[in-house]
C-alpha positions as CSV (number, residue, x, y, z in Angstrom):
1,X,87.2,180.3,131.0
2,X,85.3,182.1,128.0
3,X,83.5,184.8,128.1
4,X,79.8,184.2,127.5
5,X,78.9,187.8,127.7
6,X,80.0,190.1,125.2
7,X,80.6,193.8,123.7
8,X,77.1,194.3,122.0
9,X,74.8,191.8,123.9
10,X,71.8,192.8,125.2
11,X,72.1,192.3,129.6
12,X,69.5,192.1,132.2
13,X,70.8,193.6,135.6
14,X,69.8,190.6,138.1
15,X,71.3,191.9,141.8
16,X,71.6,195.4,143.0
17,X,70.2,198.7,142.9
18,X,69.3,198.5,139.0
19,X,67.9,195.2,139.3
20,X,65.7,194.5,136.2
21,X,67.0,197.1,134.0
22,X,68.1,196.4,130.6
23,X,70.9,198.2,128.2
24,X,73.5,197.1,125.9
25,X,77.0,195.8,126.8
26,X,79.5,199.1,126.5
27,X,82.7,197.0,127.1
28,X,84.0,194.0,129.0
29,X,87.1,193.8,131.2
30,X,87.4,190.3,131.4
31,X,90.7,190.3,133.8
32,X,88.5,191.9,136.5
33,X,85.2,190.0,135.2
34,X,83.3,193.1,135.0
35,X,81.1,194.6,132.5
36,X,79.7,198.6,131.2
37,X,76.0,198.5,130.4
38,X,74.7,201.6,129.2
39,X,72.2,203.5,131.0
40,X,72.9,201.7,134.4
41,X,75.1,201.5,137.3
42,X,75.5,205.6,136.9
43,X,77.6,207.7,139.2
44,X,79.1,211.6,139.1
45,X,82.9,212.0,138.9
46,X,84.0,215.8,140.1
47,X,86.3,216.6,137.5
48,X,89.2,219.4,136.5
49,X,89.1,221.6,133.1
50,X,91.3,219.3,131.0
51,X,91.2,218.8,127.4
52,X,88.5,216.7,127.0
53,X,86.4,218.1,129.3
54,X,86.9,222.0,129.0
55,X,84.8,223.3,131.6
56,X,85.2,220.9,134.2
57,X,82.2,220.2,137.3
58,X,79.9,216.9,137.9
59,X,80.2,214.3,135.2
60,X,77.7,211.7,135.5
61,X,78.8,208.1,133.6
62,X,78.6,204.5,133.6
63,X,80.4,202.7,136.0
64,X,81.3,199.2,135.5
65,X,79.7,196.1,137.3
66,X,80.8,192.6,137.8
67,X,79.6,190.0,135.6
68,X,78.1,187.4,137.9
69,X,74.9,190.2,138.5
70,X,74.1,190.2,134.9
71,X,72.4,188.0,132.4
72,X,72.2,188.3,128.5
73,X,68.9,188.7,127.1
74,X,68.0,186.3,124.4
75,X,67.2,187.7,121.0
76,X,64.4,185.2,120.3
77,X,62.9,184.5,123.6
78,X,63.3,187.8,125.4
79,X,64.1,186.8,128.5
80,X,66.9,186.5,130.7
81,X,69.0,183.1,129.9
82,X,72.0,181.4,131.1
83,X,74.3,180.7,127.7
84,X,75.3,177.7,126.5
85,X,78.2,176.3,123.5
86,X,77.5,174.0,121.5
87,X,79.3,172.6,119.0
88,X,78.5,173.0,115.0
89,X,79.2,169.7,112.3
90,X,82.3,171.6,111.2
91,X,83.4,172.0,115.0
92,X,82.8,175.6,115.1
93,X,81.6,176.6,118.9
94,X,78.5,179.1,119.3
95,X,76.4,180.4,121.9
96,X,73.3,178.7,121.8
97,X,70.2,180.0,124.6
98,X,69.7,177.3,127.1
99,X,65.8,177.8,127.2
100,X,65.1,177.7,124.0
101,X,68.5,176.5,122.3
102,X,68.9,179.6,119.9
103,X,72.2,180.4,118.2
104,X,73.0,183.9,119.5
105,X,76.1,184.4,117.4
């Protein structure tokens, strides 16, 4: 299965404690279907001195969440939207908006 959601995107949270929050896609583990969103889904590591985090203490970060609770936002339309391929005359596939059939790529 492709991915329809991807690093960069703009995502709408749908389920959950940050439901209706937006941010933009950090990365995308796609064998565990589950994505980063910046801004959301934030919880505090306790961590050691190391070397990239000197002094150590309560680390607050994004942690990833699965796929199926987020939707993209479409660039034109603004809303959340399910994504669709179509296919181009020279048989190049793009994501296309269901709702208002904009090419999102």
């Amino acid at each position: 299965m492709g991915l329809r959601i991807r690093k960069g995107d703009t995502a709408v949270v749908t389920t959950g404690k940050n439901k209706g929050k937006k941010g933009r896609i950090l990365s995308v583990s796609s064998s565990k279907e589950r994505v980063t969103i910046e801004g959301i889904n934030i919880v505090k590591r306790h961590t050691k001195p190391n070397k990239k985090y000197t002094q150590g203490g309560i680390i607050e970060k994004e942690a990833p969440i699965h796929m199926s609770n987020v939707m993209l936002l479409c660039p034109k339309c603004n809303k959340p939207t399910r994504i669709g391929n179509t296919v181009l005359d020279d048989g190049k596939k793009i994501r296309a908006c269901v709702k208002c059939k904009e090419v999102i790529d």
